[in-house]
Structures are given as structure tokens and as C-alpha cells.
C-alpha positions as CSV (number, residue, x, y, z in Angstrom):
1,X,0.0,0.0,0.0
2,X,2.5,2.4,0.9
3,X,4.5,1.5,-2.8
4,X,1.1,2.8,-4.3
5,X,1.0,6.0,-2.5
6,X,4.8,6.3,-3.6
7,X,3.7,6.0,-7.1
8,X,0.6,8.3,-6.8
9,X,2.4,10.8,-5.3
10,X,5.3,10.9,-7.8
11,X,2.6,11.0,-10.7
12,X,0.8,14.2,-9.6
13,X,4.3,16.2,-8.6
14,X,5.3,15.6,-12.5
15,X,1.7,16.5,-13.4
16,X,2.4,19.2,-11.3
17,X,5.2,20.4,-12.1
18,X,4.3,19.4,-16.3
19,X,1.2,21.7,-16.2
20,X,3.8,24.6,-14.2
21,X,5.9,24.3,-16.9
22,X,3.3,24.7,-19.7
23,X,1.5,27.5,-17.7
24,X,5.1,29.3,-17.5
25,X,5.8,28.6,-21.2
26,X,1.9,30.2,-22.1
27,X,2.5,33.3,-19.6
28,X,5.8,34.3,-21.9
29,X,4.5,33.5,-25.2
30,X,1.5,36.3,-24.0
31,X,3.7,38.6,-22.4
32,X,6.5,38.5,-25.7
33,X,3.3,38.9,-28.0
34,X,2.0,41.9,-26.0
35,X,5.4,43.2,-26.0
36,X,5.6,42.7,-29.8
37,X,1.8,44.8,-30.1
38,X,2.9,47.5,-28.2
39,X,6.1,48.1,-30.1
40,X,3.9,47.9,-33.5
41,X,1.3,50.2,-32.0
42,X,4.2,52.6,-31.1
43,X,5.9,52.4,-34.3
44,X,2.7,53.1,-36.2
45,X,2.3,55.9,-34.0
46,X,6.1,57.2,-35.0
47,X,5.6,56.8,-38.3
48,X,2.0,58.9,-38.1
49,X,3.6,61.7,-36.8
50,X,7.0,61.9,-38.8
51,X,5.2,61.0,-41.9
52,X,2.4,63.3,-41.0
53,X,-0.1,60.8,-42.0
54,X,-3.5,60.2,-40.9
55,X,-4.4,56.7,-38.4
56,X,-7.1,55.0,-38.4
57,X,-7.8,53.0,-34.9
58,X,-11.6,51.7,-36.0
59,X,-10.8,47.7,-37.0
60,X,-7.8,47.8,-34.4
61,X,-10.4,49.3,-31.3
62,X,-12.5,45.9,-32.4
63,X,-10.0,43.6,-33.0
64,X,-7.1,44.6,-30.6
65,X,-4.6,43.7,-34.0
66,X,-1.8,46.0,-34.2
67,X,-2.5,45.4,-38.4
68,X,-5.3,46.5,-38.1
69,X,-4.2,50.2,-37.7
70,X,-4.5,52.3,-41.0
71,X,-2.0,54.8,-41.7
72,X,-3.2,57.0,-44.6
73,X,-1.2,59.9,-46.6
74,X,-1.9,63.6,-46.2
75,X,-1.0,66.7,-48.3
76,X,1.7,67.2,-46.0
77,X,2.9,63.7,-46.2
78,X,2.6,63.7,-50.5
79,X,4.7,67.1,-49.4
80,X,7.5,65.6,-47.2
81,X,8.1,62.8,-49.7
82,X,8.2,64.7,-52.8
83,X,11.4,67.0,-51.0
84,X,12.9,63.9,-49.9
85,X,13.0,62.1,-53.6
86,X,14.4,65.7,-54.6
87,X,16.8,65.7,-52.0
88,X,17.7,61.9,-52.0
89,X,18.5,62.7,-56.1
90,X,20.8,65.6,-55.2
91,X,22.5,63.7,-52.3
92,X,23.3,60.0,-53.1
93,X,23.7,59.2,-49.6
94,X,20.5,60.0,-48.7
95,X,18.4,56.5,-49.5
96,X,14.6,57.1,-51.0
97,X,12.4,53.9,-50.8
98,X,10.7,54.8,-53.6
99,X,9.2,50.9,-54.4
100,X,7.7,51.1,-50.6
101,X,6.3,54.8,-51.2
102,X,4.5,53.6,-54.4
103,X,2.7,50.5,-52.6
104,X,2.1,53.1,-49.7
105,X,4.1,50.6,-47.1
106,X,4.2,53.3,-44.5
107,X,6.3,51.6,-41.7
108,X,8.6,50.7,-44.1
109,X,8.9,54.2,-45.3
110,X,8.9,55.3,-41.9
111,X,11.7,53.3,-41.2
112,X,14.0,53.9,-43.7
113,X,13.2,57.7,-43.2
114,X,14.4,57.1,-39.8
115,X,17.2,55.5,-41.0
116,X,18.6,58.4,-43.2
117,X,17.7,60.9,-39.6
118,X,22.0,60.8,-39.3
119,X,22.7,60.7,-43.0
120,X,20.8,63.4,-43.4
121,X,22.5,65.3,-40.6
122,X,25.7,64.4,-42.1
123,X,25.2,66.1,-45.3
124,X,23.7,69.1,-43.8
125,X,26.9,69.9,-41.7
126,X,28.8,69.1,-44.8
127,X,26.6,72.1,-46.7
128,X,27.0,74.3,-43.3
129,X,30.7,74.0,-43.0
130,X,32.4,77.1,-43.0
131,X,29.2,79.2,-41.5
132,X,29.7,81.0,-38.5
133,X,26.9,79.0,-36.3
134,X,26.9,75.4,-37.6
135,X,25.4,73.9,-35.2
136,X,22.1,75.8,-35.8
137,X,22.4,74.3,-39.6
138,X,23.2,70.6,-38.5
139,X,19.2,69.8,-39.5
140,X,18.6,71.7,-42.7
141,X,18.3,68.9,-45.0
142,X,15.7,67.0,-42.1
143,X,13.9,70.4,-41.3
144,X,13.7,71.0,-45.2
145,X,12.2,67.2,-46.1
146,X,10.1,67.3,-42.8
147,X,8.6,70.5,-42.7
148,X,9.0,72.3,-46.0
149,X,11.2,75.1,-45.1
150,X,14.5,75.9,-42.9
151,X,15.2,78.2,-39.9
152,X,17.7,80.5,-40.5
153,X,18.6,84.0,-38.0
């Protein structure tokens, strides 16, 4: 009898410890895919206000999908990607993703846009060199694509 009570017990502490470990494994594959939702949902939110486009949160608010988000262009984002073709033909080391802005793959614009943030710092202090306050100029290509026009004193 006591042999049997052995057994018994050693059968429910590795059911035990068999439904711990799956219940550990489900809790991380949750919290990784909430992770990976709230990065999207942040990066859609970047690229809304960088790109100046418009979002959409109707089909996300029912289905709690990150894809579901719609990011649509403005004048002002038609705007900021016109100068930035212009300026990515003057300046070879600026990249355009021109495929990605013609299937309107707006992360992936975002993201190389945020890629070229340092190249495009880069070039402008190669244009400033020489003026008096360079620092002031170290944007002008960015504030030019982004917004349209430059500060100058």
C-alpha cells in the first residue's frame, strides 16, 4: 500500500510540475506577444507623426490587432516625400524607398526615413561647413524634407 501512495504521489508532482511548466511557457508567449503589439502600435504611432499621416484605430479598437491600424497619406505627407526624392537625387547618400512609397508601405517608409535621420545630418553639416553657427544648420536637410522650409537667423 505504501509503494502505491509512492507512485501516486510521484505521478501528480510531475503533473504538477508538467502543467507549471506549460503555464510558465503560455505566460511568456502572452507577455512577448503583447510586447511585440505594443512596439507595432508605437511604431505606427512614429511613423503617423513623422510621416504626418492620418491613423485610423476603427478595426484595431474591435479587433485589438496592431495590423489592423491604418495609416493613410496627407498633403503634408505627399509634401515631405516629394522633397525627400528631390533631396535623395541631389545627395546620393540620402536612400529614398521609392518601391515602398508607391505600394504606400508606410512603416517601411517610416523606417527607412528614420534611417537616413543621421545621413541626413551628415550632409547638412557638410553644406553648413564654414558658416559661423553650424550647429544651428546641422538639421537643414531634415527640417527642409520634414517641414518644408528651414530656420535660418
Amino acid at each position: 500500500m505504501n509503494r502505491k501512495r509512492l507512485i501516486l504521489l510521484a505521478i501528480v508532482v510531475v503533473l504538477a510540475i508538467c502543467i507549471s511548466i506549460a503555464f510558465h511557457s503560455w505566460n511568456k508567449a502572452q507577455q512577448e506577444k503583447e510586447t511585440a503589439n505594443r512596439e507595432l502600435r508605437n511604431e505606427y504611432g512614429y511613423a503617423a507623426g513623422s510621416l504626418h499621416l492620418d491613423v485610423d484605430t476603427s478595426q484595431y479598437d474591435q479587433t485589438g490587432d496592431p495590423h489592423d491600424i491604418e495609416l493613410t497619406p496627407t498633403d503634408l505627407t505627399y509634401g515631405l516625400v516629394q522633397r525627400w526624392e528631390a533631396i535623395a537625387g541631389a545627395i546620393p547618400i540620402i536612400d529614398y524607398p521609392e518601391e515602398a512609397v508607391t505600394e504606400e508601405d508606410w512603416l517601411n517608409v517610416y523606417n527607412t526615413y528614420a534611417k537616413n535621420l543621421f545621413k541626413m545630418e551628415d550632409a547638412s553639416e557638410e553644406i553648413t561647413k564654414g558658416e559661423e553657427d553650424e550647429t544651428a544648420n546641422s538639421m537643414v536637410i531634415y527640417d527642409y524634407v520634414s517641414n518644408g522650409s528651414v530656420y535660418s537667423d
